[in-house]
C-alpha atoms as one frame of an Amber mdcrd trajectory, in Angstrom:
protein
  -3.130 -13.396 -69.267  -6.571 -13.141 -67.955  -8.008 -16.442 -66.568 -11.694
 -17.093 -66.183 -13.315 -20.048 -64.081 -15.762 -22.042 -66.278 -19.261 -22.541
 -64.536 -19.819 -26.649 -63.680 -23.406 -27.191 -62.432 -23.909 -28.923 -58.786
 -19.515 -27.744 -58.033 -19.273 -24.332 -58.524 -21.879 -22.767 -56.870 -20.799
 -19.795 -54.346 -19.602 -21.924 -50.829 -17.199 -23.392 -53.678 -16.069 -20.480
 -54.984 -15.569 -18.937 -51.837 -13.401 -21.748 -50.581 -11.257 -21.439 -53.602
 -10.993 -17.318 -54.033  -9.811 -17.658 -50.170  -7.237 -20.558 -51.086  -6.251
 -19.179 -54.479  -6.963 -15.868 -55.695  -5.603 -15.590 -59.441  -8.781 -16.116
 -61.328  -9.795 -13.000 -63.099 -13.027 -13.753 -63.377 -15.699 -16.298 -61.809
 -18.893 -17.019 -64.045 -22.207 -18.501 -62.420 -23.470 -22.196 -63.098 -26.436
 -21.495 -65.680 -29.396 -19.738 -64.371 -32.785 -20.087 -66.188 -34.031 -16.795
 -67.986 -37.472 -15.943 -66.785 -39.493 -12.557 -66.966 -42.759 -13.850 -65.299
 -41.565 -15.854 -62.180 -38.471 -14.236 -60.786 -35.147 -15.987 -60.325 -35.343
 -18.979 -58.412 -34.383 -19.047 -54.725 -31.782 -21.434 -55.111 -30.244 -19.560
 -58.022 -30.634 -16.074 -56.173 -28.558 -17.066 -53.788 -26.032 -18.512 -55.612
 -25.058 -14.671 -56.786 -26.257 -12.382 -54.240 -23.530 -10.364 -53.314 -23.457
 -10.990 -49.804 -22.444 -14.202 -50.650 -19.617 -13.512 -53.060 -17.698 -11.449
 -50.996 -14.443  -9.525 -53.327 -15.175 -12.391 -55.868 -15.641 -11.227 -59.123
 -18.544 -12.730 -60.628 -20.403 -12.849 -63.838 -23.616 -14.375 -63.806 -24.581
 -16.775 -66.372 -27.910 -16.927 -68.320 -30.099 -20.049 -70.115 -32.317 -19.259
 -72.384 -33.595 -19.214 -76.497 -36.223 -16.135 -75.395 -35.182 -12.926 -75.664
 -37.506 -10.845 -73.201 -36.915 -13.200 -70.574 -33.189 -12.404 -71.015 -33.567
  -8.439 -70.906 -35.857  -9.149 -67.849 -33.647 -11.042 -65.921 -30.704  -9.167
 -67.469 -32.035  -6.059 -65.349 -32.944  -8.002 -62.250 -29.085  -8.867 -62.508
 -27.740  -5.287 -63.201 -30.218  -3.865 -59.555 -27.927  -6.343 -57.813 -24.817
  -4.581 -59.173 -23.521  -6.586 -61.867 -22.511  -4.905 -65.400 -21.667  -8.256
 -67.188 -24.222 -10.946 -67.867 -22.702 -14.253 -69.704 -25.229 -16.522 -72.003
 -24.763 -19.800 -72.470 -24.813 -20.834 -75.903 -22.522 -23.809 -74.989 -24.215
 -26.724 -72.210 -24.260 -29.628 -74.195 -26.844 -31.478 -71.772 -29.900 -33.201
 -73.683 -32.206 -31.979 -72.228 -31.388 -28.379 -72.273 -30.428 -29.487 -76.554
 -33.369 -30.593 -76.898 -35.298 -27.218 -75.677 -33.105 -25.108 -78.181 -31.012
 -24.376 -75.357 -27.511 -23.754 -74.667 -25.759 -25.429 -77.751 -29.185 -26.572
 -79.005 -29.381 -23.043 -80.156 -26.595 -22.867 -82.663 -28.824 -24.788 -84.874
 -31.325 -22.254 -85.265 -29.037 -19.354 -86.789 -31.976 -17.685 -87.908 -33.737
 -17.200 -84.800 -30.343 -16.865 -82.854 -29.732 -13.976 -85.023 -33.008 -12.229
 -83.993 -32.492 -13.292 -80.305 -28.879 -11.335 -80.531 -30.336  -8.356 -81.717
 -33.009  -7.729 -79.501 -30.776  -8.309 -76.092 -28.453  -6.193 -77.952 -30.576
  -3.726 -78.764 -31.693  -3.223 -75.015 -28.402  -4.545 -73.109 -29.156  -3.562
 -69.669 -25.414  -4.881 -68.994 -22.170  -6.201 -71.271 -23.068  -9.060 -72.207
 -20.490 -12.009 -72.990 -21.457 -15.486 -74.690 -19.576 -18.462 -73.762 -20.069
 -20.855 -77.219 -19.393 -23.894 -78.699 -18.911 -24.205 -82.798 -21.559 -25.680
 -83.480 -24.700 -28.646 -83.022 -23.897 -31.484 -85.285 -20.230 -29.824 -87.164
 -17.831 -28.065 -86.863 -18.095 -25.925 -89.864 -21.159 -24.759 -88.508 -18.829
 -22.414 -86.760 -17.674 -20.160 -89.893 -21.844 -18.778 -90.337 -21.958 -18.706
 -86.395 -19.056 -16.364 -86.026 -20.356 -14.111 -89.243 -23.751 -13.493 -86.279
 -21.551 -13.201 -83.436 -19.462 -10.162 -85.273 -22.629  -8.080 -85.982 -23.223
  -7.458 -82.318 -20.165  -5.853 -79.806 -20.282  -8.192 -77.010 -17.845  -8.160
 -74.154 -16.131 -11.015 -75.096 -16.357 -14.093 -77.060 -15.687 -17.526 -75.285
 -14.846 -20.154 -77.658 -15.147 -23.823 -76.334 -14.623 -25.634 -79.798 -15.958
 -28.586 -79.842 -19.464 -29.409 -81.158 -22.542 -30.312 -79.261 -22.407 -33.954
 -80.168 -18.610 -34.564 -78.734 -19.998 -33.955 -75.354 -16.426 -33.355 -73.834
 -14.982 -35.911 -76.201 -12.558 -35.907 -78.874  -9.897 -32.935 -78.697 -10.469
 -29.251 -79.252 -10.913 -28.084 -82.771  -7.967 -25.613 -83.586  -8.008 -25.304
 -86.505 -12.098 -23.510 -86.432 -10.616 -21.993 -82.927  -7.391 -20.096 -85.364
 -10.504 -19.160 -87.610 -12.108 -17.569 -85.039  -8.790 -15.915 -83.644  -8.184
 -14.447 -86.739 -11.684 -13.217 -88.088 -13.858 -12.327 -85.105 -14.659  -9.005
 -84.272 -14.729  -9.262 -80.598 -12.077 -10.163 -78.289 -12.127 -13.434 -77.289
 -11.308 -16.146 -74.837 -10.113 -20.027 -75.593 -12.399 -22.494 -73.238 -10.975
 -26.517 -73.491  -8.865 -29.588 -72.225  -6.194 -27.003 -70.475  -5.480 -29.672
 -67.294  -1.732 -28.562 -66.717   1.246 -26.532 -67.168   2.088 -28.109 -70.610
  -1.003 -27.807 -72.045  -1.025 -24.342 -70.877   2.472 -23.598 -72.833   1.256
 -25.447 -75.697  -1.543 -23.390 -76.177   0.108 -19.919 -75.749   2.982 -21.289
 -78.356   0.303 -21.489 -80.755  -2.029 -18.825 -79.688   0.530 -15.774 -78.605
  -2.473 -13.474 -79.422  -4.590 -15.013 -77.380  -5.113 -13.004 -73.915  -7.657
 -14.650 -72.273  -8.157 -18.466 -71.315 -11.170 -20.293 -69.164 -10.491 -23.115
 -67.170 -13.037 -25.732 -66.095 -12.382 -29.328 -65.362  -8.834 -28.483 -64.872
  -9.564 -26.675 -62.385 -11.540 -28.335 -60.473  -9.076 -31.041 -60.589  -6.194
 -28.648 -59.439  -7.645 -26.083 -57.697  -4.139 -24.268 -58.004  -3.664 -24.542
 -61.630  -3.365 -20.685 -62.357  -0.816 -20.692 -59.389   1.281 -23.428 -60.993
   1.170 -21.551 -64.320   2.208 -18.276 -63.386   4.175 -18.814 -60.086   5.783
 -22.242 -60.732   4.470 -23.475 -57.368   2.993 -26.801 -57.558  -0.157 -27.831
 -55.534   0.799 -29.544 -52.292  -0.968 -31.117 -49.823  -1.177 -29.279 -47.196
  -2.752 -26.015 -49.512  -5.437 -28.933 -51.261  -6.362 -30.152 -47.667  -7.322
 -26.671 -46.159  -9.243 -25.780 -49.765 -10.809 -29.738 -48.870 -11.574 -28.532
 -45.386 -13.143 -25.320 -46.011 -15.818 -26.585 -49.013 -16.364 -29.340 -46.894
 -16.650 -27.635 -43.266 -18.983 -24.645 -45.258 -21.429 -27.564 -46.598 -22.150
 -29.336 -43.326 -23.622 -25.737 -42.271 -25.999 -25.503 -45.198 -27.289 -29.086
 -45.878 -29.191 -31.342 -43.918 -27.676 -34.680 -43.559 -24.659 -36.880 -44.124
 -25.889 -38.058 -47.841 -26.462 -34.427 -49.094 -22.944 -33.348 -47.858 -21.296
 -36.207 -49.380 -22.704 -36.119 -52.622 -21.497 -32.657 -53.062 -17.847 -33.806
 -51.796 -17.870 -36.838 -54.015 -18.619 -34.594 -57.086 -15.900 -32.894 -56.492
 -13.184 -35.610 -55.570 -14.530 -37.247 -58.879 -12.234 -34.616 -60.804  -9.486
 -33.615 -57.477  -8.654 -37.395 -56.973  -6.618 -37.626 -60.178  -4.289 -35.509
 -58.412  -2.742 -38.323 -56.343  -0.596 -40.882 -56.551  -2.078 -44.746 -56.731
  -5.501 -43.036 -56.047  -8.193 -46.005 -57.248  -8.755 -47.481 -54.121  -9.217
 -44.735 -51.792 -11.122 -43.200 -54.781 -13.307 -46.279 -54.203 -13.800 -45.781
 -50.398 -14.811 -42.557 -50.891 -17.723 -43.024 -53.202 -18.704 -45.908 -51.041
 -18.764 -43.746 -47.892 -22.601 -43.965 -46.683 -21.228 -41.154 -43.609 -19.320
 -38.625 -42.720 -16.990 -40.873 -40.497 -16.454 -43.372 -43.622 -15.401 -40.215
 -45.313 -13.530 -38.557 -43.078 -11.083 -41.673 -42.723 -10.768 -42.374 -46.349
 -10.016 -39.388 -47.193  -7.460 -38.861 -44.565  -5.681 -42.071 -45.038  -5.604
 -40.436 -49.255  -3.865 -37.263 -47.801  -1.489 -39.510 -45.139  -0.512 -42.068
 -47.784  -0.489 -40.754 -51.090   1.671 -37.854 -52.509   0.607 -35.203 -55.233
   1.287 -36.714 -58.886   4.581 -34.754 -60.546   2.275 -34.725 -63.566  -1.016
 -35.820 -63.265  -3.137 -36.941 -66.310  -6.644 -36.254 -65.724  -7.898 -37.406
 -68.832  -6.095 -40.844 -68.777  -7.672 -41.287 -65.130 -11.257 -41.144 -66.681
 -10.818 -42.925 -69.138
């Protein structure tokens, strides 16, 4: 099994995936938070550094790309490939408003007309492979069956399914049934994306999905950084292993950021999915968000690691609710 690590804006950027390739090194491949296609302006500084290879050391990386306009894809596309990349992933999935509302990411899928076009003409003049990471559709999920008909008409890397529809947001469970569609019927290989948070889901998936080679993990991930370990080594995440992976992302930020706020927002992003992870978590949960400096922090979050133990099975979708 091959196992990708979904992109999450403001988490995953490359300090973050550093931390974690040092910590835990299963994950086949790494894809970028969404960068913003554009042939006129250049990448943005931010976002150039995010995939410079200097700064992903031995991580395997596939950037990801944002964007409805074709030209601005092949541009950047080939800005990408003279930094040494030969896969370039386009999101066709971010369910955010206000990238919807631009046609963007998800928003897309409801112009099948003009996604069609788009498709061809990075096709047409791939400067890389290029992958597209999907949901099934805007508004339904039978969108999904005219979607795939487009996808199979161009031979992309691979096909990442995360099936649900624009409007669930991460909401309501997985649609299977459209995701066996697509296992059966595309023409591309491709690669299941959704609500995979433990060992059990894992095995519940692979029951029904033998064929399936390939899985991305996201929020489960960030919630158990050693998730792929757990799968297929059987060793749990402990403590000690979650407190140097804390230590590192959290050491590596006070280098780059000014200021006790901007370092603690980052951290707090993060604990917002890892916290679920421990036993009788709420109210050092609440000390941490309430932390207004690093001190605060630093002794809620040790007093978490001191007092609490590691959940046998955690249920990360229970805790947010």
């Amino acid at each position: 099994m091959d196992f990708y690590y979904a992109p999450l804006e403001g988490i995953t950027g490359y300090l973050y995936r550093n931390a974690h390739h040092s910590q835990f090194d299963q994950v086949t491949k790494y894809f970028s938070p969404f960068i913003f296609a554009n042939q006129n302006d250049g990448i943005k500084g931010k976002d150039v550094k995010d995939i410079l290879p200097e700064n992903n050391p031995g991580i395997p990386l596939v950037p990801q790309l944002l964007t409805n306009n074709a030209k601005d894809f092949i541009s950047t596309a080939k800005k990408f490939k003279s930094l040494g990349y030969e896969e370039i992933n386009l999101n066709l999935g971010c369910p955010s408003g206000t990238v919807v509302s631009r046609h963007r990411g998800s928003g897309f899928l409801a112009k099948k007309a003009e996604l069609d076009v788009f498709l061809e003409e990075i096709f047409s003049d791939a400067a890389t492979k290029i992958s597209i990471k999907t949901r099934i559709g805007k508004e339904a999920p039978e969108e999904f069956y005219e979607l795939l008909e487009i996808y199979n008409k161009y031979p992309m890397e691979e096909l990442i399914i995360h099936p649900r529809i624009q409007k669930d947001f991460y909401k309501n469970t997985p649609n299977l049934e459209v995701f066996r569609h697509a296992a059966k019927q595309s023409k591309n290989s491709i690669c299941y994306n959704g609500d995979i948070f433990s060992t059990d889901d894992y095995t519940s998936f692979i029951t029904d999905f033998p064929e399936v080679k390939k899985i991305m993990l996201g929020r489960g991930l960030i919630s158990n950084p050693g998730l792929i370990r757990e799968i297929t080594e059987g060793i749990r995440l402990d403590k000690k292993s979650l407190r140097s992976f804390h230590d590192k992302v959290y050491a590596d930020y006070k280098v780059i950021l000014f200021g006790d706020r901007n370092v603690l927002f980052k951290m707090k992003e993060i604990w917002f999915y890892m916290v679920a992870q421990f036993t009788n978590n709420e109210k050092y949960w609440k000390k941490i968000k309430k932390a207004n400096d690093c001190s605060e922090y630093d002794l809620a979050v040790a007093r978490l690691f001191e007092e609490q133990e590691i959940c046998e099975k955690p249920d990360f979708l229970t805790w947010k609710k």
